[in-house]
Rosetta silent file (secondary structure, phi, psi, omega in degrees, C-alpha in Angstrom):
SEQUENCE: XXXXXXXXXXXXXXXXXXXXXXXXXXXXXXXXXXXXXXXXXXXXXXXXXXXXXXXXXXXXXXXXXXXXXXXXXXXXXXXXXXXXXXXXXXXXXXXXXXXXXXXXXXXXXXXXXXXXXXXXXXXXXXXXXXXXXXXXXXXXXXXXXXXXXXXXXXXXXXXXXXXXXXXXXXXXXXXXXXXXXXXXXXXXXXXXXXXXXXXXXXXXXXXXXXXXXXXXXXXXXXXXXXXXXXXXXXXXXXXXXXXXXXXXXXXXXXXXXXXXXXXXXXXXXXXXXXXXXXXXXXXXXXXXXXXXXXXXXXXXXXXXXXXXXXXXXXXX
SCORE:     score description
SCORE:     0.000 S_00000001
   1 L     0.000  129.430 -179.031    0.000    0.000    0.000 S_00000001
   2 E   -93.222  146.782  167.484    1.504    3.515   -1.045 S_00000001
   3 E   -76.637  137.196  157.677    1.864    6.348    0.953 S_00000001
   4 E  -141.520 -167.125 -161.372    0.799    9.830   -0.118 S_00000001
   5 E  -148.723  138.511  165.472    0.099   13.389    1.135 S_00000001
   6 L   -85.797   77.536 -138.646   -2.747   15.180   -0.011 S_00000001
   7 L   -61.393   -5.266  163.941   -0.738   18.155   -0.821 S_00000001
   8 L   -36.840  -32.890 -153.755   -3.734   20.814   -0.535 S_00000001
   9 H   -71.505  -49.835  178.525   -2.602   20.337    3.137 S_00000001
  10 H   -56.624   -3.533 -158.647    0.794   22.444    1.965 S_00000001
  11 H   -37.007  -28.279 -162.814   -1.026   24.871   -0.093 S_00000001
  12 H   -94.642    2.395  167.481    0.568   28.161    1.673 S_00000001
  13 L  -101.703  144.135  134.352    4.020   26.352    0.582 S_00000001
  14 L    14.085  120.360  157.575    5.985   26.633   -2.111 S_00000001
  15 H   -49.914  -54.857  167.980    6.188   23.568   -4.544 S_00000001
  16 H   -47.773  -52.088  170.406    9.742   22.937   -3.785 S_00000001
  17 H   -47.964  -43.847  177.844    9.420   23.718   -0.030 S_00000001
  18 H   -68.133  -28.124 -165.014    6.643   21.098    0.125 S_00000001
  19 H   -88.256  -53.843 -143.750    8.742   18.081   -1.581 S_00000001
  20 H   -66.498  -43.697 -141.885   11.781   19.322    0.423 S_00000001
  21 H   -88.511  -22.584  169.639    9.998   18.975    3.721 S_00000001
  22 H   -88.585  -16.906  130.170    8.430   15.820    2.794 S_00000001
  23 H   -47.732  -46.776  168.396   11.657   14.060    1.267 S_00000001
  24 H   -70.161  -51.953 -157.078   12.761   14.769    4.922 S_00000001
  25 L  -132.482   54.829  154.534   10.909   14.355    7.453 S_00000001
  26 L  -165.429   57.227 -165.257    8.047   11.772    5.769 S_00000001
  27 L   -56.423  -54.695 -155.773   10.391    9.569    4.002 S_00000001
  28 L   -61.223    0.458 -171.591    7.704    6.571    3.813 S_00000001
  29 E   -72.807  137.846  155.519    5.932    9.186    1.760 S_00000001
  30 E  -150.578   -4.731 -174.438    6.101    8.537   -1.958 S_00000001
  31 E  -117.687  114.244  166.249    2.937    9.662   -3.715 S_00000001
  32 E   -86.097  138.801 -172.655    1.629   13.417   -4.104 S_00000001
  33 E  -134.191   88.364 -165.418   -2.092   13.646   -4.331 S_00000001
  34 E   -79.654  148.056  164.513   -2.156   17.314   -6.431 S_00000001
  35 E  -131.927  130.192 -160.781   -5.218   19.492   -6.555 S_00000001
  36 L  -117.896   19.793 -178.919   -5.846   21.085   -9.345 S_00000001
  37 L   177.038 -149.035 -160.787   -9.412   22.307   -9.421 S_00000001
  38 L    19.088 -101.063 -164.904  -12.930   22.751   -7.817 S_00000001
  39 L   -96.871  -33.823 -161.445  -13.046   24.062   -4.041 S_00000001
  40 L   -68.302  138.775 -179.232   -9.217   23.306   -3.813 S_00000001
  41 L   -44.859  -25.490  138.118   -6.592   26.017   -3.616 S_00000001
  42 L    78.099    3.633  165.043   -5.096   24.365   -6.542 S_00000001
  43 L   -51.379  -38.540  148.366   -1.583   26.305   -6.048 S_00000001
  44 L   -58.186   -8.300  172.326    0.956   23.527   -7.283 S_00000001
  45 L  -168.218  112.193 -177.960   -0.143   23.213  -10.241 S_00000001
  46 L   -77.859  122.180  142.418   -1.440   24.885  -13.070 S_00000001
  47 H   -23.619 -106.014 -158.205   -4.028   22.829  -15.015 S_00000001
  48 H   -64.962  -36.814  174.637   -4.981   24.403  -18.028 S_00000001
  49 H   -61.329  -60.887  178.400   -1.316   25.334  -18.709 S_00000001
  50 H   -30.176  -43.476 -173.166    0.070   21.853  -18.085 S_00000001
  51 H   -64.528  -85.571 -114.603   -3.107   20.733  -21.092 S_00000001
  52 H   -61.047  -29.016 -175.653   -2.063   23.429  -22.861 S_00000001
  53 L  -161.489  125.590 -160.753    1.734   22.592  -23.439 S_00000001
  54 H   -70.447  -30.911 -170.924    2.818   19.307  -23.634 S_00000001
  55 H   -56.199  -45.380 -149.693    6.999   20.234  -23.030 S_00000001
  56 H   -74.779  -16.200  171.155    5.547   21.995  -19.404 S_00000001
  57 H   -63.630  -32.134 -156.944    4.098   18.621  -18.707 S_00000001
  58 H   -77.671  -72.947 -166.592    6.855   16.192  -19.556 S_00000001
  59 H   -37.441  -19.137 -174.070    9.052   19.291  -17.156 S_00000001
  60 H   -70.364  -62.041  174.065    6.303   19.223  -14.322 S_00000001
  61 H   -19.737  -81.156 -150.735    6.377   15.171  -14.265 S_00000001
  62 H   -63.620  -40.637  165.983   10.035   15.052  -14.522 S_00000001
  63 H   -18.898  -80.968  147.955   10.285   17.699  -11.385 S_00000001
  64 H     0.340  -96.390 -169.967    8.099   15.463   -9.278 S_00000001
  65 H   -55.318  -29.601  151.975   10.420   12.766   -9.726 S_00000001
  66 H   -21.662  -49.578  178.807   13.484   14.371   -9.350 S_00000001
  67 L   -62.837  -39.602  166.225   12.288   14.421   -5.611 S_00000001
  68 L   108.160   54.530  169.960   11.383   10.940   -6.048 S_00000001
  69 L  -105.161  123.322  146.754    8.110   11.618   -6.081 S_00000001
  70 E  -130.560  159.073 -147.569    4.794   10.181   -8.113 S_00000001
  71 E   -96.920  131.946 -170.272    2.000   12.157   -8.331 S_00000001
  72 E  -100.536    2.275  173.414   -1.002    9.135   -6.980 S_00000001
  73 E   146.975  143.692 -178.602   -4.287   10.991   -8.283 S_00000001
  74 E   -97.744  132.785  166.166   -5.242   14.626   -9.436 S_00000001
  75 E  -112.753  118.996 -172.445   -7.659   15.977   -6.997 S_00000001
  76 L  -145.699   62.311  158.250  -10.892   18.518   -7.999 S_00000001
  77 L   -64.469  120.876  165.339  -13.448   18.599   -5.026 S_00000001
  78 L  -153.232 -122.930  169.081  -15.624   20.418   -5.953 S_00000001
  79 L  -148.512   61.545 -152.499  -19.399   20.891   -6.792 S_00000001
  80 L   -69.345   -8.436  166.087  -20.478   19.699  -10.036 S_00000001
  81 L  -109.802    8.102 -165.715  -23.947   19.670   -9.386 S_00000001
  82 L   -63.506  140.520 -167.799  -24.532   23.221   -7.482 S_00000001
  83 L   -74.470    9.596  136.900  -27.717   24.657   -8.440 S_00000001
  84 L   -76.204  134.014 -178.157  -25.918   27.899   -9.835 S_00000001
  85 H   -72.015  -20.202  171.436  -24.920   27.019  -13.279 S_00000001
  86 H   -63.760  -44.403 -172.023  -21.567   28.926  -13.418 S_00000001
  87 H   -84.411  -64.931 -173.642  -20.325   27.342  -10.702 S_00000001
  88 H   -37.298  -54.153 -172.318  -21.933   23.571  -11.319 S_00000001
  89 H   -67.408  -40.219  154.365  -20.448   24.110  -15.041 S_00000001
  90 H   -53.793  -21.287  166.908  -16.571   25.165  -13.311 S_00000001
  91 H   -81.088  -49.669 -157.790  -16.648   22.214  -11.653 S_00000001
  92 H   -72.113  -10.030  171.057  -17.560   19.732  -13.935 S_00000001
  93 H   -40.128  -48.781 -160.115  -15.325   21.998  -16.121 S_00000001
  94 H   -80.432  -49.680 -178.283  -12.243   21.513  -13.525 S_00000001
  95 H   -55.116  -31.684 -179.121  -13.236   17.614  -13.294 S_00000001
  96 H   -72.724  -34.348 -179.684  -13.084   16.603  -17.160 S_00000001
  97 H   -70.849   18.235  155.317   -9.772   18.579  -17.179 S_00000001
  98 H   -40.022  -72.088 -148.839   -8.679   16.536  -14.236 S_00000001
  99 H   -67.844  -31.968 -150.286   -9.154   13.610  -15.890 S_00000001
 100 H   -78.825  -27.551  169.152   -7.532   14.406  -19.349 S_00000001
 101 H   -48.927  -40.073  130.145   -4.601   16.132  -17.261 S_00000001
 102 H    23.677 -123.835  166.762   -4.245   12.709  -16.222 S_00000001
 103 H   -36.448  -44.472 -161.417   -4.031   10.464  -18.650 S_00000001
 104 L   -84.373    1.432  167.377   -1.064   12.651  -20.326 S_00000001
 105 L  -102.530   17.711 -173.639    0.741   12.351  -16.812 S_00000001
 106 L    40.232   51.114  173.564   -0.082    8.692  -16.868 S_00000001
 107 L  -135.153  138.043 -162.212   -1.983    8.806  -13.942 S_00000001
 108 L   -84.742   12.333 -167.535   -4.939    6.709  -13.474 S_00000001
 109 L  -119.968  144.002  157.339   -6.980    8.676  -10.087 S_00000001
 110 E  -140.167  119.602 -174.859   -9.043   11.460  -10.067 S_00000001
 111 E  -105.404  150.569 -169.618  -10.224   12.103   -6.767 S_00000001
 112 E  -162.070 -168.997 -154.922  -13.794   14.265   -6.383 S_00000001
 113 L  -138.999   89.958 -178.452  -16.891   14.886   -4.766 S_00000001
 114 L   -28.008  -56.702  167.970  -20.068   13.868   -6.084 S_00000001
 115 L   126.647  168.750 -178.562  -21.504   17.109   -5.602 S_00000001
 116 L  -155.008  110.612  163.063  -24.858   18.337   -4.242 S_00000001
 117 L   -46.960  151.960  149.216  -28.292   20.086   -6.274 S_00000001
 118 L   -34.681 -178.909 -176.431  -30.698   21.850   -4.859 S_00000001
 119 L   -70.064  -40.913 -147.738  -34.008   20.583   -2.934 S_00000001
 120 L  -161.943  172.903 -172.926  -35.930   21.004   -6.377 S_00000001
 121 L   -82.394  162.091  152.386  -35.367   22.732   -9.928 S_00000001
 122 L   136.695  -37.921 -172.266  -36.004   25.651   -9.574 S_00000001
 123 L  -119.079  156.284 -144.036  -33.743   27.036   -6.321 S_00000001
 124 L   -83.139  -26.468 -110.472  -31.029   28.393   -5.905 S_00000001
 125 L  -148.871  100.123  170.222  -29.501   26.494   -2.879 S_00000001
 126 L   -49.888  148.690 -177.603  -27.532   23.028   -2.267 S_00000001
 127 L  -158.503   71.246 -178.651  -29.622   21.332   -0.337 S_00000001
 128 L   -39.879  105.827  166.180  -28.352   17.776    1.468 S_00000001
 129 L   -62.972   56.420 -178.255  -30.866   15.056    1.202 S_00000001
 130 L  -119.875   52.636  157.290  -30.039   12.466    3.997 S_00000001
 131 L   165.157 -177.201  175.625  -33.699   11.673    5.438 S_00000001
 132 L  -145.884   73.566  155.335  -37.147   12.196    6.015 S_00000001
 133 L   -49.202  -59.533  159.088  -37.778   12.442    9.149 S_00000001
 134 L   -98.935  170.971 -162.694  -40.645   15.011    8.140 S_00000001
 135 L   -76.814  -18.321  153.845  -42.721   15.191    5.868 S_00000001
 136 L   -77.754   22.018  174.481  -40.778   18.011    3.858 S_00000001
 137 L  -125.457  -34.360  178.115  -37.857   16.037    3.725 S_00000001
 138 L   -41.261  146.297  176.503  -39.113   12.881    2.345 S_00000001
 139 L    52.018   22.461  178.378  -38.295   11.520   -1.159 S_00000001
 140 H   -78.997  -41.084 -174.612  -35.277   14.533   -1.448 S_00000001
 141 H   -73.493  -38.242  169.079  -32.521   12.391   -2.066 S_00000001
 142 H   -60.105  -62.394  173.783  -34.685   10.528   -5.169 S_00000001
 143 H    -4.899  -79.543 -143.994  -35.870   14.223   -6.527 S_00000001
 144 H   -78.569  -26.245  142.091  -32.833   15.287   -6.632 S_00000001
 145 H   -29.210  -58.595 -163.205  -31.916   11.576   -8.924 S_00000001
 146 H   -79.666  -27.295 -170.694  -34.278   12.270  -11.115 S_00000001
 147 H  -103.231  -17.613  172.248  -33.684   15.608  -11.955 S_00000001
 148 H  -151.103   39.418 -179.536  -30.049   16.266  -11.850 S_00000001
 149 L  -128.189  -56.049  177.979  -27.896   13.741  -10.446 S_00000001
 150 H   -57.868  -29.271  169.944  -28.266   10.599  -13.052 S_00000001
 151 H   -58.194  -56.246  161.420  -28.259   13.472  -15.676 S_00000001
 152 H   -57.695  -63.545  165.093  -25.063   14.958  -14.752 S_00000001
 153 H    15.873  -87.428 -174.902  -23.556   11.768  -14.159 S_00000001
 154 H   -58.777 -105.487 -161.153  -24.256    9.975  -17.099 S_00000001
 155 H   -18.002  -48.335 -174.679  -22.561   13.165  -19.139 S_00000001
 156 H   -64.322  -79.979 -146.334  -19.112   13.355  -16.502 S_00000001
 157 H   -37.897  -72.934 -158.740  -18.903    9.162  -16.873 S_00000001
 158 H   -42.728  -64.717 -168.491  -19.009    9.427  -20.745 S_00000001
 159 H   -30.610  -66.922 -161.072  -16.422   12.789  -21.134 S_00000001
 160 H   -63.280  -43.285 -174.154  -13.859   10.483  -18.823 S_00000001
 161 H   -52.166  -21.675 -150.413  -14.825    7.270  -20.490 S_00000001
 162 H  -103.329  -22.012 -176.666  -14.295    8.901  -23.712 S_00000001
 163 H   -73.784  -71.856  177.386  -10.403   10.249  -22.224 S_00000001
 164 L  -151.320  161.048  178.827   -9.711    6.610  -21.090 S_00000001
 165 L   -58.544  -26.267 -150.916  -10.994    3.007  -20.181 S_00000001
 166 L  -136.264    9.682  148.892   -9.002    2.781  -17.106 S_00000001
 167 L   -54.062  144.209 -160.514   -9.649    5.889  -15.717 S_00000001
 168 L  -154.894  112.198  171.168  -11.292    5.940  -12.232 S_00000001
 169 E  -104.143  149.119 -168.033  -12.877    9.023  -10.984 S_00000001
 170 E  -139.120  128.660 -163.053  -13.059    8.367   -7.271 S_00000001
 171 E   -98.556  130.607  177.745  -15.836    9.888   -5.047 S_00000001
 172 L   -56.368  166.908 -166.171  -15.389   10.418   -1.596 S_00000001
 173 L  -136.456  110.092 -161.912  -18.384    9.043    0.521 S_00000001
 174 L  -148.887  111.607 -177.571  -18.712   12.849    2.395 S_00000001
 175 L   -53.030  140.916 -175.051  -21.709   14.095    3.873 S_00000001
 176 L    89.912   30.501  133.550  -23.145   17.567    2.179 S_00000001
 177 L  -151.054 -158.280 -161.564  -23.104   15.766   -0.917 S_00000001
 178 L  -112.327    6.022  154.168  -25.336   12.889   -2.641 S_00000001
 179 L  -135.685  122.013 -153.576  -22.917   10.530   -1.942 S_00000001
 180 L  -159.431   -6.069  147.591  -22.213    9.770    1.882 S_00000001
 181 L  -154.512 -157.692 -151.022  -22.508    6.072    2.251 S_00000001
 182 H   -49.695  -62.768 -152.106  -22.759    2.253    0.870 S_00000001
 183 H   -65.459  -65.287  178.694  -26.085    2.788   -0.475 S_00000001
 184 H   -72.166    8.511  152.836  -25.893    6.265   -2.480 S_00000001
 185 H   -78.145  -41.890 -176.816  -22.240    5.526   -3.729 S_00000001
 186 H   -56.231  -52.971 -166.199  -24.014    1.698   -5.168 S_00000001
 187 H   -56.014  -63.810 -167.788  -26.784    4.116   -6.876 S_00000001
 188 H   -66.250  -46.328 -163.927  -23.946    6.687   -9.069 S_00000001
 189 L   -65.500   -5.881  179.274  -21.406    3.743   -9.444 S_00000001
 190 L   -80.686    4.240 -170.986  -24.272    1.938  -11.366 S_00000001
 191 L   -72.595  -62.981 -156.793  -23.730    5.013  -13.998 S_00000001
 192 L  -139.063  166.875  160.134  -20.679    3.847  -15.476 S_00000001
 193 L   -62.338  -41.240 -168.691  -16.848    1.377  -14.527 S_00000001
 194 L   -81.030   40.976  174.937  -15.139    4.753  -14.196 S_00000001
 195 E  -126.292  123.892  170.927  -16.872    5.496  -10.875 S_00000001
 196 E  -145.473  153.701 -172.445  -15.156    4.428   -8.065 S_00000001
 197 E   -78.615  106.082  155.405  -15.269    5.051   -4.249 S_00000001
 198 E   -57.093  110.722 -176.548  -12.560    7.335   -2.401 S_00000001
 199 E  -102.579   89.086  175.235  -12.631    5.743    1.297 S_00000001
 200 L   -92.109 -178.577  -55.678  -11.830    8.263    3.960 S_00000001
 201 L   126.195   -7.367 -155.510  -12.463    6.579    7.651 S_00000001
 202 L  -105.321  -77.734 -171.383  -12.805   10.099    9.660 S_00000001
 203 H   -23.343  -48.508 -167.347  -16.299   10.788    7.825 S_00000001
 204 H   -92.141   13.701  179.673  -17.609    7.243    8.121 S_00000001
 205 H   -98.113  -70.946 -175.339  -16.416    6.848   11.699 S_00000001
 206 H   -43.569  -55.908  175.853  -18.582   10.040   12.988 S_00000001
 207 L   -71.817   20.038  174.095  -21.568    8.924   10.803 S_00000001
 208 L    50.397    2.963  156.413  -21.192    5.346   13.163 S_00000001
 209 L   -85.607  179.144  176.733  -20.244    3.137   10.200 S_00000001
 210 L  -115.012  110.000 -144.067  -17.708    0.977    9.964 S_00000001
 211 H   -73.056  -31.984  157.750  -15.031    1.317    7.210 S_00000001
 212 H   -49.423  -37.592  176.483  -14.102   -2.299    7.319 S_00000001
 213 H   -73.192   -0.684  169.385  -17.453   -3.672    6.782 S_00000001
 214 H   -84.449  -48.278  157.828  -17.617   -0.877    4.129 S_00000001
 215 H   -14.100  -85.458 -160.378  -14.470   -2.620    2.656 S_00000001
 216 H   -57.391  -44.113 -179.588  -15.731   -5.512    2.526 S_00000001
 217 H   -59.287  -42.737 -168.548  -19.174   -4.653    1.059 S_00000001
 218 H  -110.202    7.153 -177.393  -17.612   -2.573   -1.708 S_00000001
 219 L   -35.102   38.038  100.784  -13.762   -4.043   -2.316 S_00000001
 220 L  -118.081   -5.551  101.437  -13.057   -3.456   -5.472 S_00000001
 221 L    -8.978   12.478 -168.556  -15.141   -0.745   -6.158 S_00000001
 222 E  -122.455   93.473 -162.249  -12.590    0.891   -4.009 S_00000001
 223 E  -139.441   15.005  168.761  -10.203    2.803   -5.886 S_00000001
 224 E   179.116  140.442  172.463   -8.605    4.969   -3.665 S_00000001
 225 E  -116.638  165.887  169.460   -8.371    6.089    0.268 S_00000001
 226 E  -131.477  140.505  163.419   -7.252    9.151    2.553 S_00000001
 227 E   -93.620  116.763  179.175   -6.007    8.429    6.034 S_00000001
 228 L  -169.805  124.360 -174.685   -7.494   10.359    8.136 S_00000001
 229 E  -105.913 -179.974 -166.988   -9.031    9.915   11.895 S_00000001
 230 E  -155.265  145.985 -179.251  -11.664   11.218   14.119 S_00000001
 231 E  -128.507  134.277 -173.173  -11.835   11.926   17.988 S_00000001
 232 E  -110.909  152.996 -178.826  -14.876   12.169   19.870 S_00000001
 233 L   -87.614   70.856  166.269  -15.700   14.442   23.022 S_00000001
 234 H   -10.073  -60.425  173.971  -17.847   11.829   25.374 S_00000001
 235 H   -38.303  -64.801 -134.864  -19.151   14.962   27.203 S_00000001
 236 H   -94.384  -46.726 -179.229  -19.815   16.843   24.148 S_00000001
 237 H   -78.041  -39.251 -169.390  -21.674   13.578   21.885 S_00000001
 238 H   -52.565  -63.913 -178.599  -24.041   12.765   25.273 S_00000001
 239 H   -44.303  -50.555 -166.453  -25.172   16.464   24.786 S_00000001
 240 H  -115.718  -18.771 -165.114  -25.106   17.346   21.072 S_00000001
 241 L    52.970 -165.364 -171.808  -24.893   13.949   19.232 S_00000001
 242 L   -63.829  -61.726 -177.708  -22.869   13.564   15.600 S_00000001
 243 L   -37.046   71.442 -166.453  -25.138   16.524   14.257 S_00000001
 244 L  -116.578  112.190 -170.323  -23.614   19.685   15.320 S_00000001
 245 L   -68.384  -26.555 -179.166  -24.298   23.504   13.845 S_00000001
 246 L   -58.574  -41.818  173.679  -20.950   24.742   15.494 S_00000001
 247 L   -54.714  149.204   37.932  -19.087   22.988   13.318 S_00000001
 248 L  -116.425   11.578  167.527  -16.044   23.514   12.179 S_00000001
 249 L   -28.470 -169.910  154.051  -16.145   26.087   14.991 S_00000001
 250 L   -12.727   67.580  155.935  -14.271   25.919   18.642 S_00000001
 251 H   -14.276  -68.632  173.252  -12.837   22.664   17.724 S_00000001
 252 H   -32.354  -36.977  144.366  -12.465   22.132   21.518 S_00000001
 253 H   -50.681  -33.069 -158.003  -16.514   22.194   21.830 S_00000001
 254 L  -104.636  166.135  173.231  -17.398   20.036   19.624 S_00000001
 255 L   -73.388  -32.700  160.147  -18.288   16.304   19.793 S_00000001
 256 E  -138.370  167.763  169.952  -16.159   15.218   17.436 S_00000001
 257 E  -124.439  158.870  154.808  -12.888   16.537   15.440 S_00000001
 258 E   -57.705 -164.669  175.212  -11.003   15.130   12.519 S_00000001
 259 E  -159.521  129.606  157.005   -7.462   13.870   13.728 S_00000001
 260 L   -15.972 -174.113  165.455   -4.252   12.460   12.678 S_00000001
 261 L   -98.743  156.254  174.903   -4.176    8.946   12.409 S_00000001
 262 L    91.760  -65.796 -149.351   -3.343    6.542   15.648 S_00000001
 263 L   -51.690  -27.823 -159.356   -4.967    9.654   17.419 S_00000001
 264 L  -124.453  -61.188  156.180   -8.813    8.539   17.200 S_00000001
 265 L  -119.424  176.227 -172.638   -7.674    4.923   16.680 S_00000001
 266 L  -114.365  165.059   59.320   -4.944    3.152   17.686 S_00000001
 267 H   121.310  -50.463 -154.831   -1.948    0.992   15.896 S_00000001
 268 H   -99.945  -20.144  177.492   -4.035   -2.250   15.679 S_00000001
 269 H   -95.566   -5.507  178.016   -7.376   -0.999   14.115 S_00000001
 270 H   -85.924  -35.263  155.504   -5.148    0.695   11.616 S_00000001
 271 H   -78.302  -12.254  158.161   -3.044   -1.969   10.506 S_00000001
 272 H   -70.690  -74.357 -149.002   -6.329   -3.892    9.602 S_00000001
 273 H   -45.353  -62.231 -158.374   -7.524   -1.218    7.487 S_00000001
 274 H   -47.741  -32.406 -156.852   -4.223   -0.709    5.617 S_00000001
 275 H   -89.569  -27.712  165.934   -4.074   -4.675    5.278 S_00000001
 276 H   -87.523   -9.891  142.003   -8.035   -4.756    4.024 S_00000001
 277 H   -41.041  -52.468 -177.430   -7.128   -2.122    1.416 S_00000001
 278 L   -41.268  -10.367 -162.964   -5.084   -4.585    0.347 S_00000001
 279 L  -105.756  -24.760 -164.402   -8.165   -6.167   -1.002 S_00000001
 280 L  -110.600 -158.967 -140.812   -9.658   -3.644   -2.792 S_00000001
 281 L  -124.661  -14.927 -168.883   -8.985   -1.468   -6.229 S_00000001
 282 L   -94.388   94.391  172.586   -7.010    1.128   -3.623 S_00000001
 283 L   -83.081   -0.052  177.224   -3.297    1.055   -4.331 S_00000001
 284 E  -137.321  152.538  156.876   -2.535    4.509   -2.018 S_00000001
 285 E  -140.541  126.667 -147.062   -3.182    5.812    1.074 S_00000001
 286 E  -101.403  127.855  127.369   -3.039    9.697    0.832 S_00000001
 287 E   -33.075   95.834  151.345   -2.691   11.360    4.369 S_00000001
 288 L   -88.610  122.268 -150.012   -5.286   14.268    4.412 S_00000001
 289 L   -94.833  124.074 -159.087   -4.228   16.317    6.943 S_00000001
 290 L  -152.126    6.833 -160.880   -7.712   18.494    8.668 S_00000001
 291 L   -95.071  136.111  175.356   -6.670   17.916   12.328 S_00000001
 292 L   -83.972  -12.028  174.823   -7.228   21.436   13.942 S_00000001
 293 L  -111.048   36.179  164.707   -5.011   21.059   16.944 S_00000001
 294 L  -144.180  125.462  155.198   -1.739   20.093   14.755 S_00000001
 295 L   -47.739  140.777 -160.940   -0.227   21.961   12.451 S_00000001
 296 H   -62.457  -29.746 -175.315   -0.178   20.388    8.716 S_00000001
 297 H   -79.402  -22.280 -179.929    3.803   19.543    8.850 S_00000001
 298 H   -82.661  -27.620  168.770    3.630   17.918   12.146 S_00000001
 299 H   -86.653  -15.548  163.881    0.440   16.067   11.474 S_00000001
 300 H   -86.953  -22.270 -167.846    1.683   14.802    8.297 S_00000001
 301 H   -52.300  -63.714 -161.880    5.090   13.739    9.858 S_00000001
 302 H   -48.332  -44.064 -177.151    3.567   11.983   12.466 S_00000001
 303 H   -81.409  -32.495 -179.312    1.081    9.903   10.432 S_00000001
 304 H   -61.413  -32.522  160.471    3.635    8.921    7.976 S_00000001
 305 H   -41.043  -64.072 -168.702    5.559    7.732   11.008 S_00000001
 306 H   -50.079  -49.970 -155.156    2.642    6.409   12.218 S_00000001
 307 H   -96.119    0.131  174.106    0.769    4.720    9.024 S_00000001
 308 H   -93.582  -16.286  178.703    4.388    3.448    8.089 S_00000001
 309 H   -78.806  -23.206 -164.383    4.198    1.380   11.483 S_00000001
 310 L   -96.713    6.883  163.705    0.981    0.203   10.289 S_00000001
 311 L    85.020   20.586 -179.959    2.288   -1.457    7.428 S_00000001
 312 L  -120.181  139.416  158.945    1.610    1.592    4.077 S_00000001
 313 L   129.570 -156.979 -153.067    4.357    3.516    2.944 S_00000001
 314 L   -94.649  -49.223  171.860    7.778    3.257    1.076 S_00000001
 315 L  -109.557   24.626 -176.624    9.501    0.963    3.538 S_00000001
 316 L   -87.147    0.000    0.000    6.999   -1.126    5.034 S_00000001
């Protein structure tokens, strides 16, 4: 299993500065996971130049490796389905150039976000569908099927299908969009083969499932992960449950935070994941680094220490 860094987390550095610090002091590190479009700062790498001229590509590539570095998946979270059309069309804009940016780096990941429509056509307003508790919530998550999500879909699947065969755009399963577990990732992956699941662990920990038996259910249909853990406040979930409007407020408050890894779990549930990856379509495991009480270079050091103990990385 390869290590990577989701390098978003380095964003206010330098390209060079970021490789430098991560050639040092994350040696099991070998895999960059660049973002190049949607919500992401997208600072390491220009996109539309890289399509644009084939020499600055072969020179980006060759850069990369110089460090001894490979770049493990193009990243473009974004929101390809937002019910303004400027923005919905910049996304899916940023995702087909993702993918085609891609192929001509010979890399086979695109990591993304399913994305999330309004309640209904008509408004203006993302609107998460995940029950119906009342009766104005009921049937939101189909609606929103019928009218823009198999529609959009179907159009992204083809564009990438039509770039390459073996292309794998891979959606995170991330609440605030229309894919957030087993069941609505099984609905969009029935669009097309180039839909595959991104598996982070922090998300699906908070939301009480359980990312092995999510493994297991979806293994090979599994085409890429982030390392990334979650810590809960005892105090704070008796009071407030998972559902909390403060967030991403007064970390310190809340019922749960992301984390580093080892932090949330420890050593022994970690080397099972890494070793039931092994199982799946997921050949990396990118450290995204979101813990609010670490700083990004110390929280990636530490999990590459950590997730290198755990059996992923360069010398493990």
């Amino acid at each position: 299993m390869n290590l990577a860094v989701v390098l978003e987390a380095l964003s206010d550095d330098p390209l060079d500065d970021a490789l430098e610090f991560l050639r040092a002091l994350a040696p099991a590190v070998t895999g960059l996971e660049v973002d190049v479009g949607g919500y992401a700062p997208a600072r390491h790498c220009d996109m539309r130049g890289l399509l644009r001229d084939a020499v600055a590509r072969r020179k980006f590539a060759a850069h990369v490796s110089s460090f001894g570095f490979t770049i493990s998946a193009l990243n473009a979270w974004g929101n390809p389905l937002h019910p303004e059309p400027e923005v919905a069309q910049r996304h899916r804009d940023d995702l087909i150039e993702a993918v085609r940016l891609a192929v001509d780096l010979g890399v086979d990941r695109v990591v993304a976000l399913a994305g999330c429509p309004a309640a209904s056509l008509g408004e203006r307003t993302p609107a998460f569908a995940a029950g119906g508790w009342l009766p104005y919530l009921e049937g939101g998550w189909d609606r929103q099927w019928r009218e823009v999500v198999e529609m959009e879909w179907t159009k992204i699947v083809a564009a990438a299908e039509a770039e390459s065969k073996e292309m794998r755009i891979c959606l995170e399963l991330h609440p605030g969009t229309v894919v957030y577990n087993v069941d609505t990732f099984l609905r969009v992956a029935e669009i097309g083969p180039s839909i595959a699941a991104n598996l982070d662990p922090s998300h699906l920990f908070w939301m009480q499932m359980d990312p092995l038996v999510v493994i297991e259910r979806l293994g090979p249909l599994i085409g890429y992960s982030h390392a990334k853990d979650t810590v809960f406040d005892p105090q704070e979930l008796a009071l407030n449950g998972v559902l909390d409007r403060r967030w991403p407020a007064a970390p310190d408050h809340l019922a749960w935070t992301f984390a580093v890894p080892g932090r949330g779990h420890d050593r022994s549930w970690w080397t099972g994941f890494v070793q039931a990856l092994t199982r799946t379509s997921a050949h990396t495991l990118s450290i995204e680094m979101e813990d609010p009480f670490v700083s990004a270079r110390d929280g990636i050091a530490e999990a590459s220490s950590f997730l290198e103990r755990c059996g992923a990385g360069a010398t493990s």
